[in-house]
Each structure stands twice: as C-alpha cells, then as structure tokens.
N, C-alpha and C positions, 0 to 999 in steps of 0.2 A: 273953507272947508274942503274946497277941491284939492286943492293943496295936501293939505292934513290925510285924504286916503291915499292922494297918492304917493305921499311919501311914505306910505305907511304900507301900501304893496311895493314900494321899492323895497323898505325895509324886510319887507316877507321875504319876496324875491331872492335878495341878498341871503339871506338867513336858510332859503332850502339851497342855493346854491355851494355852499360850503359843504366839502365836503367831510365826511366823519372820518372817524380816525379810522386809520387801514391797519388790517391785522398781519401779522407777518407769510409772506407770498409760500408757499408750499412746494417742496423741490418739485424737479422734474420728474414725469411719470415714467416709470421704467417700462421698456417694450415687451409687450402681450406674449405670451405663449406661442402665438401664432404668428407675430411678427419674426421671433424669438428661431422660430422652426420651420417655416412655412416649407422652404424646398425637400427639406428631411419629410416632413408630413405628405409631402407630393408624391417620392419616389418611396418611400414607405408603405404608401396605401395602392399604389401602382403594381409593386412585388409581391405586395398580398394578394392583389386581384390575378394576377398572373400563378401565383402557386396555387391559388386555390379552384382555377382555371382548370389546370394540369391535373389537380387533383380528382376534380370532379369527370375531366374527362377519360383518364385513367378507371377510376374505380367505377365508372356508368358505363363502359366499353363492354362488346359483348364478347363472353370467351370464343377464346380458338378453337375448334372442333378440333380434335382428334382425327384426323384419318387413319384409319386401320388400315392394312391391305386386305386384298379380297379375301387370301387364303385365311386367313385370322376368322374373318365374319362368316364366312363357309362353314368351317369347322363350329367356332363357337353356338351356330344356328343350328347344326345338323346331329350337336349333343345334346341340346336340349332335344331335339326330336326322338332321342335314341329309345327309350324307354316307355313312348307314347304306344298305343296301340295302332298298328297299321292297317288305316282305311283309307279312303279318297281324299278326305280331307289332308292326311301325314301326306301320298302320293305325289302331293298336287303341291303342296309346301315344297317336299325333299328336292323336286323337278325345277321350280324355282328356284330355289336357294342354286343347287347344282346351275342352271342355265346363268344365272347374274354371274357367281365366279366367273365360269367360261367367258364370258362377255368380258368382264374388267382384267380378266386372267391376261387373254389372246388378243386384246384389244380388238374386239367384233363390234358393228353399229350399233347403239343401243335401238331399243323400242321393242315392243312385246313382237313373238314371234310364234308360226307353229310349231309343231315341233317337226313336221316335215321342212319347215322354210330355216328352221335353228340347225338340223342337219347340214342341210345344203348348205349354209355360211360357214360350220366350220369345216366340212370336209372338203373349203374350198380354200380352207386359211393354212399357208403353209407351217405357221407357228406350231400348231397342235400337231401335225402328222397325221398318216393316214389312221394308221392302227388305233391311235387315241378318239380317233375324230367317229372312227366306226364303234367304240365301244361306246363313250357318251349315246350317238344316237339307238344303238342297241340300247341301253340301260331303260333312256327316254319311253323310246315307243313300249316298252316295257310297262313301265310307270303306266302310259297312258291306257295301253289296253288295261289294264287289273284298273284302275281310275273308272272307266267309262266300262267296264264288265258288268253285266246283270247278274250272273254268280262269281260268289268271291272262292279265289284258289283256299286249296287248306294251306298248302305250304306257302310261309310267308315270305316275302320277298326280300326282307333286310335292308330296305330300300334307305336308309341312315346308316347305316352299316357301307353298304356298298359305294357310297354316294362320298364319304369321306374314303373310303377305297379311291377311286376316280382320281379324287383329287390331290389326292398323294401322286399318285401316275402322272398327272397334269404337273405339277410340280416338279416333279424328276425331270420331264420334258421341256418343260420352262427353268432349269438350271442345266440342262445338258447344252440348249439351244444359247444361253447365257454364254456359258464356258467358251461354246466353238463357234466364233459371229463368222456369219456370213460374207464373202465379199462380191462387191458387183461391180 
C-alpha cells in the first residue's frame, strides 16, 4: 500500500506540475506621460516658478515716491493756507512751510531751528544773498512777534500772501545764481 500513495502523490505531483495553457503575451507597454516628458516638465515648471517670481515681485514692490521740488510743495502748502483765517496757528504754519523751502532751496542743515539761529544760517549762506536773507528774517520775526503777541494787530499780515511773495524772490535768485556759476 506504500507503494499505491506513493505513486499516487507522484501522480498528483506530476499533475499540479504541468503547466496550463498560456494565453497570448500582451505587447509592450508604451512609456508614461512622465517618461514620455519628464525634461519638458522640469524646465516647464522651472519657468513658471521664475515668471511667477518676477511677477510677484514686481506687483508686491512698493511704489516710487514722487519727489516734488521744494518750490512746488511751498506754494502748493501756502494756497491752501491763503483763505484760512490769520491767527497763530496759520503764523506758525506759513513760518514753516517758508523756513523748510529755504532749507532744501539753499541747501542749509536741516533740524528745527530758532528763528534767530534760521537767520544767522542764511545770512551767512552766500546762495541766498544779503538782501533776500534780510528780508526772509524780517518776514520771520514778524510772524513771530504777532504769533507770541497778547493783542492781535487789526491789520492783517498777508502772511500766505507774502510768503509765496519770498518765494518767488528766492527763486529769481536761485535762477540768476544758476545762469552765472561761480568760479573758484
């Protein structure tokens, strides 16, 4: 009977060993999208990162200011004051506006100054001239007396008025001084 199973697991053996019938093989598989592209997809997606780079940092950039010139922002300041009422407050405005020109006009140091010590810098600046440099500090101490006055004058000062006056002067003088340079 030893016999009999074991020929009989031969038998089996044999029997799973054969193979079934094979079905016919399936062509080759054609190459992927990404096989197909891959270096395009690289420098594709490279160009986009780079435009959209440029993009971002273009339209996120913060605008250019404008710089006006002094004369420009003088005037434009000192119309709007023209029609205000003149009290200490307009005074003390007009005085500044007027002292910043001067400054960026004549190129003078900046930083706040008195109006004795605003004097003295430009009646020491040959840019402006004596005659200019004396009428600015007359205007000033002007402004500042009626400013720091306990009664206020009746007649008003025009102090918007006179102050775009100045400045037209200063101008004339800062195109005549242009015209004839100096040599040293």
């Amino acid at each position: 009977m030893f016999c009999f199973f074991s020929g009989l697991s031969l038998f089996a053996q044999s029997f799973t060993n054969t193979l079934p019938a094979l079905s016919p093989a399936y062509p080759e598989l054609p190459p992927t999208f990404w096989e197909q592209h891959e270096s395009a997809i690289i420098v594709g997606g490279f160009a986009f990162l780079a435009v959209a780079f440029l993009f971002l940092r273009v339209w996120l950039r913060p605008e250019s200011k404008i710089i006006l010139p002094p004369e420009i922002l003088a005037r434009d300041a000192l119309t709007q004051l023209l029609r205000q009422p003149e009290d200490g407050k307009l005074l003390s405005e007009v005085s500044q506006i007027l002292r910043r020109y001067v400054a960026a006009a004549f190129e003078l140091p900046s930083g706040e100054m008195t109006t004795v010590e605003f004097s003295a810098a430009i009646a020491g600046n040959e840019k402006i001239g004596a005659e200019l440099a004396q009428t600015i500090s007359s205007f000033l101490r002007e402004c500042d007396e009626r400013k720091f006055s306990p009664v206020n004058s009746s007649a008003p000062l025009s102090a918007a008025t006179r102050a775009l006056e100045l400045i037209s002067l200063a101008e004339k003088a800062r195109d005549r001084r242009d015209a004839c340079p100096t040599t040293k």
